[in-house]
C-alpha angles and dihedrals in degrees: 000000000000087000083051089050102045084049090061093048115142116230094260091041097093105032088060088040091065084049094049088050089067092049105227095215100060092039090053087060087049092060102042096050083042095057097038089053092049090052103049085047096059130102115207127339120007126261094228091183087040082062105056093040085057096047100046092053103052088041096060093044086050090049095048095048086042079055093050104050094049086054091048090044099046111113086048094049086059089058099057127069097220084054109034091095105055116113102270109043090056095043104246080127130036117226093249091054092050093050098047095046095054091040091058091045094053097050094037083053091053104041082049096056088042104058103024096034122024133283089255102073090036084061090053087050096055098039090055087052091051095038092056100027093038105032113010099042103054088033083065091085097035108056144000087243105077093089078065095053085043100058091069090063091038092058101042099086091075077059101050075049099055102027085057089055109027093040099224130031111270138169093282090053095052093046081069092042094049086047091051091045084051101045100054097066104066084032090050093045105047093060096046081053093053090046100027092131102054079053088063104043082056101049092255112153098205117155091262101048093069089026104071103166093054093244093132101032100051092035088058092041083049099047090034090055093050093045088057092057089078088027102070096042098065093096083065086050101042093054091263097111145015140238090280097065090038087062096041092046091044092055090041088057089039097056087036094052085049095060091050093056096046088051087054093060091067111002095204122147097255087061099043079054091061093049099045088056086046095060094044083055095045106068095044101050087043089047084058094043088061099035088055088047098050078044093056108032 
């Protein structure tokens, strides 16, 4: 059936299909952690072609493990509704395309960082591709644990970002690192308790997939929200930022801490919904919150 369908394939398919494979909206997250860390990281004027450099070549290495994942993940993506549809399971892409794509992305990325930025950040790169391909991913069906494995990979673009820029990791870098690890968890959980469901139809231990009545998982999107109240104010405590963002980041944790706690009344999916949006919304107005107060001070 997948050898009928890719015979059948308008001319734009599987173009859009490739693109599909690095899923844009996690790679979108990529760069702009990526760039914010490599502005805060800066001293002086901005590299501008540093930059890009920076930037292209995470987000190669970010589309090809995206790729990957999807080529390892495959035969559980056909067995879940929000997945079905991806390029492979329906047969737009053959296995072997998607593998060799991502493979390609992953070692052009690299190689990129590398030569034009520093090995540094190629070695962050790279760590981030073998910590989700090689730990988190086949962990997924094994423990409940593996959102928590996840989140390491998950934090480390803010890194590529300040170690291009900075040169080295220092406290500042790791402030952002320590805000990322933090935030996945009530972002990460609210939507494994909206498709909890398609997770276990697929084999995929997440939290709410053994805990039913929600205990664990909103206990964890509660306590993860409030941790990240002190938490995201550490660039004002390490010498990053200014009163300005430690307000701003204060009432942000505050609001954000609010709507988990609001979800957790009545953990239904709607709710779960809400919070889910409220933690998309979250990094990138804090991330601005932190870029005006480094402008105007």
């Amino acid at each position: 059936m997948n050898e009928l369908r890719a015979g059948t394939l308008t001319a734009l398919e599987k173009p859009w299909a490739f693109v599909a494979l690095t899923k844009p909206d996690v790679s979108f997250l990529v760069v702009i952690t990526t760039m914010a860390g490599f502005y805060l990281g800066s001293n002086g004027a901005m590299d501008w072609t540093l930059l890009l450099h920076t930037v292209c070549g995470t987000t190669l290495v970010a589309g090809g493990t995206a790729a990957l994942n999807q080529y390892f993940e495959r035969n559980r993506d056909a067995l879940m509704r929000r997945t079905a549809s991806r390029p492979l399971p329906t047969g737009v892409l053959q296995p072997a395309e998607a593998f060799i794509f991502g493979t390609g992305m992953i070692l052009a990325g690299a190689a990129w960082l590398a030569l034009e930025v520093s090995g540094l950040t190629c070695l962050l790169a790279l760590a981030t591709a073998v910590l989700y391909l090689g730990v988190y991913t086949p962990l997924k069906t094994r423990t409940t644990l593996a959102t928590t494995v996840g989140a390491f990979p998950g934090a480390i673009p803010p890194l590529i970002g300040w170690a291009a820029a900075h040169g080295s990791l220092t406290l500042g870098g790791w402030a952002l690192f320590a805000i990322l690890f933090f935030w996945q968890f009530p972002h990460f959980m609210a939507i494994a308790w909206m498709y909890r469901d398609d997770y276990a139809r697929a084999g995929i231990r997440m939290l709410p997939v053994v805990d039913r009545k929600g205990d664990a998982t909103f206990g964890q999107i509660v306590s993860m929200a409030g941790a990240l109240i002190p938490i995201s104010v550490l660039p004002a405590s390490v010498g990053m930022a200014g009163l300005r963002y430690f307000v701003g980041a204060l009432i942000l944790g505050i609001l954000l801490f609010g709507v988990a706690l609001w979800a957790n009344r009545s953990r239904s999916t709607t709710r779960a919904k809400w919070l889910m949006h409220a933690t998309v919304a979250y990094i990138p107005i804090l991330l601005v919150c932190m870029i005006l107060d480094k402008l105007v001070r």
